[in-house]
N, C-alpha and C positions, 0 to 999 in steps of 0.2 A: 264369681261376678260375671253374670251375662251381659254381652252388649247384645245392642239390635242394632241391627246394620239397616239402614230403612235404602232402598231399594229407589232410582232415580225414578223409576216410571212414578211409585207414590209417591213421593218430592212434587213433583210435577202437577200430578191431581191434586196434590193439598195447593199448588200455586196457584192453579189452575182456579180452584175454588173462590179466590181472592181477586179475580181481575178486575173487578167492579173498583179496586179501591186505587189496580194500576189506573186504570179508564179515566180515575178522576183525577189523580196525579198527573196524567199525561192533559187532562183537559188545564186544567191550573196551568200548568206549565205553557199551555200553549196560548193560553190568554192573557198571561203576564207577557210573552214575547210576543203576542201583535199591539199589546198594550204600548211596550215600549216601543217597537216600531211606526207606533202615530205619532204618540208622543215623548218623543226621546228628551228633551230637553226639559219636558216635566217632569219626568224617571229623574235627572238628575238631584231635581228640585227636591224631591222626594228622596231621596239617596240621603242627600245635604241635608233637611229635616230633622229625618231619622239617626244621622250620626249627632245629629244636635241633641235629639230625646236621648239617644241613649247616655250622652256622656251627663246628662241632667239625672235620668234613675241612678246613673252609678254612682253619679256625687251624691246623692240622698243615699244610696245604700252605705256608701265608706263611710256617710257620718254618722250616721244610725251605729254601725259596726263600731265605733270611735266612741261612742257615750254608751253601748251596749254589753261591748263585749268585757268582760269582768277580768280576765289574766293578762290586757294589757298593760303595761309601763305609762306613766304618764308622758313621755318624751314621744310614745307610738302614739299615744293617743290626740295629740298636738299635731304629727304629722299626718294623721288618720282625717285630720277633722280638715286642716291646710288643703291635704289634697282634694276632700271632697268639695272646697269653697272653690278651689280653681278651676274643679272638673265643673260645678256649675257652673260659675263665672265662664267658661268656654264654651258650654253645651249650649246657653243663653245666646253667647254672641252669636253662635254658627245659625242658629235657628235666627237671629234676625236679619242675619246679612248672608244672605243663605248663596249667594253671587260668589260674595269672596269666599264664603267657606270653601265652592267648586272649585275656585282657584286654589287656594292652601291646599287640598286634596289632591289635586292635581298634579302641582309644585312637588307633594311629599312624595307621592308615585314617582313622578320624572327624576327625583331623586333616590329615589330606592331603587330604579332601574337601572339607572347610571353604576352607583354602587356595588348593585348583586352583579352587574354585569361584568364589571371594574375587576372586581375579585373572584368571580369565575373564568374572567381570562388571564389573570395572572395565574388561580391557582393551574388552569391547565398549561401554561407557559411553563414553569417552575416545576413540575413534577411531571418528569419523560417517559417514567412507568406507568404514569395515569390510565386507567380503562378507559376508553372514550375519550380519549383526550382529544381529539377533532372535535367532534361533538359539542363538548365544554367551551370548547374555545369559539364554535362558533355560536353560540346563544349567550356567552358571556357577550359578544358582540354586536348580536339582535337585540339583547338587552338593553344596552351602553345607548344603540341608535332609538331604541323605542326612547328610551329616557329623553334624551334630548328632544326631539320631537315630542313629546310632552311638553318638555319647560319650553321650548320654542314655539306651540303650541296650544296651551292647555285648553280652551276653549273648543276648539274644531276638534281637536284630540279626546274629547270627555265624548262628544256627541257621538264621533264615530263607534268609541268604546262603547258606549250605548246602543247603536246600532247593530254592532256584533253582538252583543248580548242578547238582543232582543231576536237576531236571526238563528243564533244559537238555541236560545226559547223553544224557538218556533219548531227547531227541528226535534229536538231533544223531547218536546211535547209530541209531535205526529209520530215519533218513535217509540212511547212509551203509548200512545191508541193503539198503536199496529201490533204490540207486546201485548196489550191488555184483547183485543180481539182475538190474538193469536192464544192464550192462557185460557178463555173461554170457550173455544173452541176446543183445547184439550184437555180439559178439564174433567169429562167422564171415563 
């Protein structure tokens, strides 16, 4: 059994040969982050939407799956069909009150902060062999503060989230032009 060991310069050239497709990733990417930094609080809007379409396809796929799928139980298939009514029953509301849903959103973030934080500083509290245990205990604690500052927050907290996102964007985009000219350039 022969291998072929392919050799980093041709890695490179065959990269190289593709930058057109970094170029336009990096453009995408860069036009979603000045998109949301005009408009941040329509990003959101759109965020809220979109979590509303999707929980609306996936209630029609679990029910579709519920009257489809042939080696279920009829007790699954009662639950199959339940949860897709609720999943659109909610997909429905978030998409009309698309305000509150950024708040619910919000709310469930500030609280998954709180919590992941909660419990990554106890686990680093609790376990004195821990690797990293500084570490752990201080982002269990950045955690816990971002949470609060959400629930205490959610509003001003969504937009700013939005705006790091959108600056993130931006950069992540001009980095993947400069990758994609850089790949074109070595590409022969």
């Amino acid at each position: 059994m022969t291998e072929t060991v392919q050799q980093p310069a041709d890695m490179i050239a065959r990269l190289g040969r593709k930058w057109g497709w970094v170029l336009a990733y990096g453009v995408i990417t860069l036009a979603a982050g000045v998109a949301v930094l005009i408009w941040p609080s329509e990003t959101l809007l759109v965020i809220a939407v979109l979590f509303g379409i999707q929980l609306i396809v996936s209630g029609i796929f679990r029910f579709v799956a519920a009257l489809a799928v042939d080696d279920l139980s009829g007790g699954m298939r009662v639950l199959l069909a339940l949860l897709a009514v609720v999943s659109i029953i909610v997909g429905l509301w978030a998409v009309r009150h698309v305000d509150l849903t950024l708040l619910v959103l919000a709310a469930l973030l500030g609280i998954f902060w709180v919590v992941n934080g909660t419990i990554e500083l106890f686990t680093a509290l609790s376990h004195s062999g821990m690797p990293e245990r500084g570490w752990t205990a201080v982002m269990g604690v950045l955690s816990i503060l971002a949470g609060i500052i959400v629930l205490a927050y959610p509003g001003l907290t969504l937009v700013t989230l939005a705006v790091i996102l959108g600056i993130w964007l931006v950069i992540l985009g001009v980095m993947e032009c400069v990758l994609a000219w850089r790949l074109r350039s070595i590409r022969h």
